[in-house]
VORO-439940 format. One record per atom (N, C-alpha, C, O): residue in three letters; x, y, z; atom name. Coordinates in Angstrom, 2 decimals, decimal comma, padded with zeros to 5 digits. Each point is the difference from the previous one (the first is absolute). Layout:
type;c1;c2;c3;atom
ALA;X;Y;Z;CA
...
% end
This chain:
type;c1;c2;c3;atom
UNK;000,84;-001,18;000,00;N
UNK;-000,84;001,18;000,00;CA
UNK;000,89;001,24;000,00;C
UNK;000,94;000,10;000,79;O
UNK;-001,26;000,85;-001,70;N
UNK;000,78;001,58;000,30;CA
UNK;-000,49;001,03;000,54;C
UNK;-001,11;000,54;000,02;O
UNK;002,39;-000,28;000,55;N
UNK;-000,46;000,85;001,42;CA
UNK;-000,80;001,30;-000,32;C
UNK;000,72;000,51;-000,87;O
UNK;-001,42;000,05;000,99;N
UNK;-001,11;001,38;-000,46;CA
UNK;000,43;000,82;000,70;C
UNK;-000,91;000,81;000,16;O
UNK;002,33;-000,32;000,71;N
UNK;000,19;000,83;000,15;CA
UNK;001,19;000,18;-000,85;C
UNK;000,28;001,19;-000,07;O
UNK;000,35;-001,80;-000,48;N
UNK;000,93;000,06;-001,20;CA
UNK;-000,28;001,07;-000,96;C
UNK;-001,13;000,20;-000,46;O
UNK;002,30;000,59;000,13;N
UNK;-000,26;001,06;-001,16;CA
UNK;000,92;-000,46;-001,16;C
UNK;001,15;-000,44;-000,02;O
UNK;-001,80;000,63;-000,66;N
UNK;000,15;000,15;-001,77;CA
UNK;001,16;000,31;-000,07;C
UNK;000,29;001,12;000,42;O
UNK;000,77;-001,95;-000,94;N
UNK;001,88;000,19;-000,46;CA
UNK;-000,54;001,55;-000,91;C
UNK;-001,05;000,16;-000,63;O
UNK;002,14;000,76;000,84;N
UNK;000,24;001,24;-001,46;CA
UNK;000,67;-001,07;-001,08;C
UNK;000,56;-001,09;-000,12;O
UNK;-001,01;002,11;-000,48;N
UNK;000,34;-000,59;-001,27;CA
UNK;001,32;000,40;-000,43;C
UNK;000,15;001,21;000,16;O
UNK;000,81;-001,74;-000,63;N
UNK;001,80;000,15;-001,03;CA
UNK;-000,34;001,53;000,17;C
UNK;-001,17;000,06;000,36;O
UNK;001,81;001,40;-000,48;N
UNK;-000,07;001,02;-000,05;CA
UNK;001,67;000,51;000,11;C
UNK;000,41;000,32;001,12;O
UNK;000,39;-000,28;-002,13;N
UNK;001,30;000,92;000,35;CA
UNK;-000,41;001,55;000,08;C
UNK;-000,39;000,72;-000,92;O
UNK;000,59;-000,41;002,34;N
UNK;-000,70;001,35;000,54;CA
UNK;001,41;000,01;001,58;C
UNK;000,80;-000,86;000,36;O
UNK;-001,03;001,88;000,03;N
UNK;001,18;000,58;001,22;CA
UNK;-001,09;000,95;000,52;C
UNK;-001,02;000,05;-000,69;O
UNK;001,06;000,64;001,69;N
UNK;-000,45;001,25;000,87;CA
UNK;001,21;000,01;000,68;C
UNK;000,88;-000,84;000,20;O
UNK;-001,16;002,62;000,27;N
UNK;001,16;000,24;000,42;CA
UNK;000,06;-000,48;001,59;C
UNK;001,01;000,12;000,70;O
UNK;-002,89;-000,95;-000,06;N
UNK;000,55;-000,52;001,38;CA
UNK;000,26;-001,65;-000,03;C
UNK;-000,10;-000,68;001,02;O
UNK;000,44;000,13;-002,34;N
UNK;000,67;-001,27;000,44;CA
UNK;001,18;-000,12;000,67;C
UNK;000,16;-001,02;000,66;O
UNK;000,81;001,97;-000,69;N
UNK;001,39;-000,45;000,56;CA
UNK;-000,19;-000,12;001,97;C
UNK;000,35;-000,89;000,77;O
UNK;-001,06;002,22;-000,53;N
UNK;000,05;000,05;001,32;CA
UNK;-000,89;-000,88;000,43;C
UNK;000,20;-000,57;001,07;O
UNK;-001,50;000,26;-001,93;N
UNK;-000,77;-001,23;000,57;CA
UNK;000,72;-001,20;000,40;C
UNK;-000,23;-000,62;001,03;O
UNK;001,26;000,28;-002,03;N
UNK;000,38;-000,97;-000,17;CA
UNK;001,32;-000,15;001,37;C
UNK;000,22;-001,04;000,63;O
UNK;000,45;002,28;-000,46;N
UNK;001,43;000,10;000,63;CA
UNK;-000,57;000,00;001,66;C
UNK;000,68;-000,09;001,02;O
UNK;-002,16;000,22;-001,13;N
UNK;-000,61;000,37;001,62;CA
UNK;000,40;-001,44;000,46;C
UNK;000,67;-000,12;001,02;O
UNK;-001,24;-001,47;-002,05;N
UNK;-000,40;-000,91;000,54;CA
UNK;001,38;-000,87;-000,61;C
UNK;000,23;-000,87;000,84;O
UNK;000,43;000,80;-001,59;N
UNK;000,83;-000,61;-000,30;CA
UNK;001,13;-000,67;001,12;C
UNK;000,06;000,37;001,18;O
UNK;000,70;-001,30;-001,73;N
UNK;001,14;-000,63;000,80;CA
UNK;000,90;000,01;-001,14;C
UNK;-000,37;-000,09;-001,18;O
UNK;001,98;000,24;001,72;N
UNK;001,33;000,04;-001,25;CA
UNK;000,83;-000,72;001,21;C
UNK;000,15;000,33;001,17;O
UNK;000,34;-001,46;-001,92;N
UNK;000,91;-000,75;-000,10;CA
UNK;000,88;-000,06;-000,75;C
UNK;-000,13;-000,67;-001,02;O
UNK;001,39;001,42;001,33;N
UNK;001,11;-000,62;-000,94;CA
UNK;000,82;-001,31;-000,11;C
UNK;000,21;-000,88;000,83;O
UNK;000,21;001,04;-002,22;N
UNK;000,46;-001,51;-000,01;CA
UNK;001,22;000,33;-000,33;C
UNK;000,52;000,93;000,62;O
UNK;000,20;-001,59;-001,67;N
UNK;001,76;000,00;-000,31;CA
UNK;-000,14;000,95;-001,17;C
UNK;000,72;000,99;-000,12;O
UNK;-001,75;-001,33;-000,82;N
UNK;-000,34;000,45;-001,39;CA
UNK;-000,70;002,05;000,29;C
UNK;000,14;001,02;-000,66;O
UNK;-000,69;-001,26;001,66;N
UNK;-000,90;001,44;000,22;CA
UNK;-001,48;-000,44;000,99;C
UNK;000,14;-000,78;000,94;O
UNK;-001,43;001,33;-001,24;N
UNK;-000,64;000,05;001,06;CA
UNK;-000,89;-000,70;-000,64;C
UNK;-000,25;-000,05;-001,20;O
UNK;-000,38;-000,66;002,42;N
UNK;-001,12;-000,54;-000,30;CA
UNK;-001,20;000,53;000,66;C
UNK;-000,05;000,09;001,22;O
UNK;-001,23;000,37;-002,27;N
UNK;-001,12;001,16;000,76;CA
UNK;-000,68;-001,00;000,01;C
UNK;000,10;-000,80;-000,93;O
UNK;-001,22;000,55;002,29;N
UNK;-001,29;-000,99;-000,16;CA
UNK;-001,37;001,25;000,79;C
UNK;000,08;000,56;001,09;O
UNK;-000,89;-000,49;-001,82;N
UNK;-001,17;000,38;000,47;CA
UNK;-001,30;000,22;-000,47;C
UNK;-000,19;-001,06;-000,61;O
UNK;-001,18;001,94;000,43;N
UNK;-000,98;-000,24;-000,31;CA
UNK;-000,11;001,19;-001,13;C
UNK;000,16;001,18;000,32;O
UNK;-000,44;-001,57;-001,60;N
UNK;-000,41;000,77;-001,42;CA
UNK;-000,48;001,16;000,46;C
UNK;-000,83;-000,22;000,88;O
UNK;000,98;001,36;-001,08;N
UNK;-000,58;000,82;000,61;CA
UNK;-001,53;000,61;-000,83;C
UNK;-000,96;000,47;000,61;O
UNK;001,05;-000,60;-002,00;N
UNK;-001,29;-000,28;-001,10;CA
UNK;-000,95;-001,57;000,59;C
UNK;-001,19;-000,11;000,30;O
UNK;002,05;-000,69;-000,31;N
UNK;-000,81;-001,66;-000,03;CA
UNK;-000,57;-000,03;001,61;C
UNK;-001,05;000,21;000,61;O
UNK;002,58;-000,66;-000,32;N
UNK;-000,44;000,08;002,02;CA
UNK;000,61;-001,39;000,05;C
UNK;000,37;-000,48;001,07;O
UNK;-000,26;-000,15;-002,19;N
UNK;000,59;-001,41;000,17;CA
UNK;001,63;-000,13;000,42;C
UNK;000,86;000,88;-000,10;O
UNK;-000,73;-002,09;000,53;N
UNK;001,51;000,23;000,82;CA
UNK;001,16;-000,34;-001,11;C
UNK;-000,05;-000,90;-000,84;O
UNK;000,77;001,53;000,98;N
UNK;001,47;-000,26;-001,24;CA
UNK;001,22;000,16;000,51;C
UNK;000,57;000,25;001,05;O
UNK;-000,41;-000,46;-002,00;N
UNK;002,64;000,52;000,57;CA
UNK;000,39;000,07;-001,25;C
UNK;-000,43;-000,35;-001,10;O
UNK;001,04;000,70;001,38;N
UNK;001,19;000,88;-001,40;CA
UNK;001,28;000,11;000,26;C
UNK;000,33;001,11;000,42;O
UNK;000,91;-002,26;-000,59;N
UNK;001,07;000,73;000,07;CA
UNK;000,24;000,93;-000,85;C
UNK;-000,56;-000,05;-001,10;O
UNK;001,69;001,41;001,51;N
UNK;001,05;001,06;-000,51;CA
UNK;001,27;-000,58;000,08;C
UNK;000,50;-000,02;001,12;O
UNK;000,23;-000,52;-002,21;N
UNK;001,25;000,03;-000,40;CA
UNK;000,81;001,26;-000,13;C
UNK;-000,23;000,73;-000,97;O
UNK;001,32;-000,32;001,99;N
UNK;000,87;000,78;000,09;CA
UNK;001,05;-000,46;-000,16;C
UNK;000,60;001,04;-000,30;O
UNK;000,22;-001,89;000,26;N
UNK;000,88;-000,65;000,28;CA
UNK;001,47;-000,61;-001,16;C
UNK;001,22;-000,16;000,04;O
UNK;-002,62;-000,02;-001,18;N
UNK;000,61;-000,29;-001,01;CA
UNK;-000,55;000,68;-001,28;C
UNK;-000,98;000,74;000,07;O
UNK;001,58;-000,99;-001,19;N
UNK;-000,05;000,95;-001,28;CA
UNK;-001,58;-000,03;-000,43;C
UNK;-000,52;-001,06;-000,36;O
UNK;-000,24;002,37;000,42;N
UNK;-001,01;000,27;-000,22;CA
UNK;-000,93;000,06;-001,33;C
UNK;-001,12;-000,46;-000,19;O
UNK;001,96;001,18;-000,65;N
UNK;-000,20;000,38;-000,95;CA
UNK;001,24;000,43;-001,13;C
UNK;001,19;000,22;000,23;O
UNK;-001,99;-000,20;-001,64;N
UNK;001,06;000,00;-000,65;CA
UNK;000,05;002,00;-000,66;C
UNK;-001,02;000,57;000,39;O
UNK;001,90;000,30;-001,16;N
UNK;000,37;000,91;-000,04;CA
UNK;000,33;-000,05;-001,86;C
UNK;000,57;-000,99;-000,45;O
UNK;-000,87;001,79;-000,20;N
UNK;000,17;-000,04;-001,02;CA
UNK;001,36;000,60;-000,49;C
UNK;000,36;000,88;000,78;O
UNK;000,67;-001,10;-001,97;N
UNK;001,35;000,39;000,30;CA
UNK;-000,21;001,39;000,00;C
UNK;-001,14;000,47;000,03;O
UNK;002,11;000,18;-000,06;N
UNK;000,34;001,50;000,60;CA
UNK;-001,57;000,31;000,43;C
UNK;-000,75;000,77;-000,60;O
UNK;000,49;-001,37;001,53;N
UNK;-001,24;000,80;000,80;CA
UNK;000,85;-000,14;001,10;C
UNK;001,20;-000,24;-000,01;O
UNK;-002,31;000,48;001,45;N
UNK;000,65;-000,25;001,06;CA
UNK;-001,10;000,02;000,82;C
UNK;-000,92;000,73;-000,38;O
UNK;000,72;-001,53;001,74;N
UNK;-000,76;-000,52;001,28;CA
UNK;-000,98;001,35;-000,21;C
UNK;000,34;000,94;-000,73;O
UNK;-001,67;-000,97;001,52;N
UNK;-000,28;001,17;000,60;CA
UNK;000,28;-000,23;001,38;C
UNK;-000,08;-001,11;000,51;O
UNK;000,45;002,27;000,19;N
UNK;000,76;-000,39;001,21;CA
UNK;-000,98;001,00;001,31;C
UNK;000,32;-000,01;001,19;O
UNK;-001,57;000,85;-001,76;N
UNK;-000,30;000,61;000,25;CA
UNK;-000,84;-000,33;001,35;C
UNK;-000,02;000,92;000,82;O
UNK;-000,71;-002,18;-000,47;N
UNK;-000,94;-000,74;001,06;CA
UNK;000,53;-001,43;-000,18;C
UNK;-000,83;-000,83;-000,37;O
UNK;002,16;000,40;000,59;N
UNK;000,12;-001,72;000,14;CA
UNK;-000,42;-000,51;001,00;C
UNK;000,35;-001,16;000,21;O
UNK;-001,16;001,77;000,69;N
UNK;-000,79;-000,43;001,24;CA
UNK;-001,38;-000,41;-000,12;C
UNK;-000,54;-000,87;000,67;O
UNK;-000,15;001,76;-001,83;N
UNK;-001,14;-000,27;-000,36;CA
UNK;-000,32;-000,99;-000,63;C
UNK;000,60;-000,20;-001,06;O
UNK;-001,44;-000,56;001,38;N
UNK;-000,40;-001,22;-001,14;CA
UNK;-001,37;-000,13;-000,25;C
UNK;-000,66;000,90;000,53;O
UNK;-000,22;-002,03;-001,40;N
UNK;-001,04;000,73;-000,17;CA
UNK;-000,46;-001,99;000,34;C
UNK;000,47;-000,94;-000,64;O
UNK;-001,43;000,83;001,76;N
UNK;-000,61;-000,99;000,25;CA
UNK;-001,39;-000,29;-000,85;C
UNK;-000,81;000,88;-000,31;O
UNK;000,67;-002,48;-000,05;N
UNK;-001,11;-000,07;-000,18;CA
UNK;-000,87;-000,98;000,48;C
UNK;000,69;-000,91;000,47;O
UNK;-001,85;000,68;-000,37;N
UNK;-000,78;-000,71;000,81;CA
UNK;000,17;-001,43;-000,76;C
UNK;-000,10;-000,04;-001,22;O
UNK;000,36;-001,22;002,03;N
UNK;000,20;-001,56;-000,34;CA
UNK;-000,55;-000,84;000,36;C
UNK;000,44;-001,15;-000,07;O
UNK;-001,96;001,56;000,72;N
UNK;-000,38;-000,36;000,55;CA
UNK;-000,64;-001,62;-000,75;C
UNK;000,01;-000,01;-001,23;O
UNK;-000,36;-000,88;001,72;N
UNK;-000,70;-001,27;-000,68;CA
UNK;-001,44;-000,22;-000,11;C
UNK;-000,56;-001,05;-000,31;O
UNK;000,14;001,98;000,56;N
UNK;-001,58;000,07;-000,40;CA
UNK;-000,72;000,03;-001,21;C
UNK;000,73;000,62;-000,78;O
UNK;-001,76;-000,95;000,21;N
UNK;000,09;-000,50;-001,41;CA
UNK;-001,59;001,69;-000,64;C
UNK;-001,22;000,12;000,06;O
UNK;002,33;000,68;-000,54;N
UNK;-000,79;001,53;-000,09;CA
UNK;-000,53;-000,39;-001,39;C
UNK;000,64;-000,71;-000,77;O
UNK;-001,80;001,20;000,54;N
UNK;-000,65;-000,03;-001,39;CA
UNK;000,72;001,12;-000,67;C
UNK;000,29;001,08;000,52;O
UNK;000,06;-001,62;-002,20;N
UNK;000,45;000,43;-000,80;CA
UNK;001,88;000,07;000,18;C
UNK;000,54;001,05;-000,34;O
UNK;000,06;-001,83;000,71;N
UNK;001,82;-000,22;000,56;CA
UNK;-000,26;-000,39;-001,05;C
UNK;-001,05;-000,53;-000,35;O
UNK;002,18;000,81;-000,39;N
UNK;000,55;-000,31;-001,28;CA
UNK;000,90;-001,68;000,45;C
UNK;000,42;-000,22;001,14;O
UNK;-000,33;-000,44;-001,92;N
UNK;000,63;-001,69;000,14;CA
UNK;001,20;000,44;000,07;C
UNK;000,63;000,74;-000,75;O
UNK;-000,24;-001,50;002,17;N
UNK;001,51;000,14;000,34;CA
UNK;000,33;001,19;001,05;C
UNK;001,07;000,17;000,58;O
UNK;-002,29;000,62;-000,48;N
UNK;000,20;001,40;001,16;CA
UNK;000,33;-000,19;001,53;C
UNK;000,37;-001,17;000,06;O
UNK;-000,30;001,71;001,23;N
UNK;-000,47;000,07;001,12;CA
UNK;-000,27;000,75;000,25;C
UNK;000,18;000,91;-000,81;O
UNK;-000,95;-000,54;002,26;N
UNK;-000,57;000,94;000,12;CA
UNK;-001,71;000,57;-000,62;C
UNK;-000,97;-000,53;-000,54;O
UNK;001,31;001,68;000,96;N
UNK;-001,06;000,55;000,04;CA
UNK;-000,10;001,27;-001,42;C
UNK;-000,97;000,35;-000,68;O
UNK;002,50;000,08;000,65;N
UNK;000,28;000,90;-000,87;CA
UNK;000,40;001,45;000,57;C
UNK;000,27;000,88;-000,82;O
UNK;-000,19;-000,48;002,70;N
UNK;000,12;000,76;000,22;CA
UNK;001,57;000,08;-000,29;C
UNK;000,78;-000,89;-000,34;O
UNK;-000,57;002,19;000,58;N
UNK;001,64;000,21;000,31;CA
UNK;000,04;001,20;000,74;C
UNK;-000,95;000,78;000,07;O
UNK;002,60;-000,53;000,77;N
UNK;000,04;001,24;000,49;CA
UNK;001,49;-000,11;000,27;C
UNK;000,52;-001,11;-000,06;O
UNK;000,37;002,43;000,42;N
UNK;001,07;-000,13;000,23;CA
UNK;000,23;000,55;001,43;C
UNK;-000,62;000,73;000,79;O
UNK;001,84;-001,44;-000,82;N
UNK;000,70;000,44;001,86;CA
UNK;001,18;000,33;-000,26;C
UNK;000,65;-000,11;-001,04;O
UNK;-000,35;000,55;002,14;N
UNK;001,19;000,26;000,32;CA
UNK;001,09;-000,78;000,92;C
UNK;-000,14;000,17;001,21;O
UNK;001,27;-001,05;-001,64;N
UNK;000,52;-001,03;001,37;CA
UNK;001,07;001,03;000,97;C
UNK;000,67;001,00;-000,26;O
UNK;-000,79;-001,38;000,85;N
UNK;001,22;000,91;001,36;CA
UNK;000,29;-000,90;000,32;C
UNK;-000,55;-000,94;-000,57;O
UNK;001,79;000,53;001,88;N
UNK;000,32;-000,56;000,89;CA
UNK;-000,53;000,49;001,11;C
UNK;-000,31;001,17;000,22;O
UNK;000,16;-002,46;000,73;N
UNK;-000,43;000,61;001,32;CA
UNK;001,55;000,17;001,18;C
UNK;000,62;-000,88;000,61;O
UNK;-000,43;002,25;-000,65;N
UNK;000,72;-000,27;000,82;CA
UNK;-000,18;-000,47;001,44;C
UNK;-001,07;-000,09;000,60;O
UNK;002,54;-000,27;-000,05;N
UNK;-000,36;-000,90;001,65;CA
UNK;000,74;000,36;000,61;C
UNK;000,08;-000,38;001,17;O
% end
């Protein structure tokens, strides 16, 4: 039997607001590992629970010749929701929900 207080999955939507990050940074947990951090917490669009590692650690990205890095926010990264919930209209092969938002990593100092 399904439960009737259950709400209706959103549907696939690549969309951001500007209060996913802090929604997200209120309830979150970061674990680092050897590679960079590992984020686990609740979609802040879906509500469903996810994690996302951030690779810092090792070679990120690639640079086109005589270009060069942007060096301007290497702290910022841009998370997206992974969550395993099955959203109407996910394109085959997606996760999530389709939200995204970016943060900022710091260290905590001790």
């Amino acid at each position: 039997m399904s439960d009737p207080t259950a709400q209706p999955s959103l549907p696939f939507d690549e969309v951001t607001d500007g209060a996913y990050a802090q929604t997200f940074l209120a309830t979150h947990t970061a674990a680092e590992n050897r590679r960079g951090v590992d984020l686990r917490g609740r979609c802040p669009r879906c509500g469903d629970p996810m994690d996302f590692p951030i690779v810092t650690e090792i070679f990120q990205s690639t640079v086109a010749p005589g270009h060069s890095a942007d060096r301007n926010s290497p702290d910022e990264k841009t998370v997206l929701c992974t969550c395993q919930a099955d959203h109407p209209d996910k394109p085959a092969g997606e996760k999530g929900c389709g939200a995204y938002w970016n943060i900022r990593l710091t260290r905590r100092r001790t």
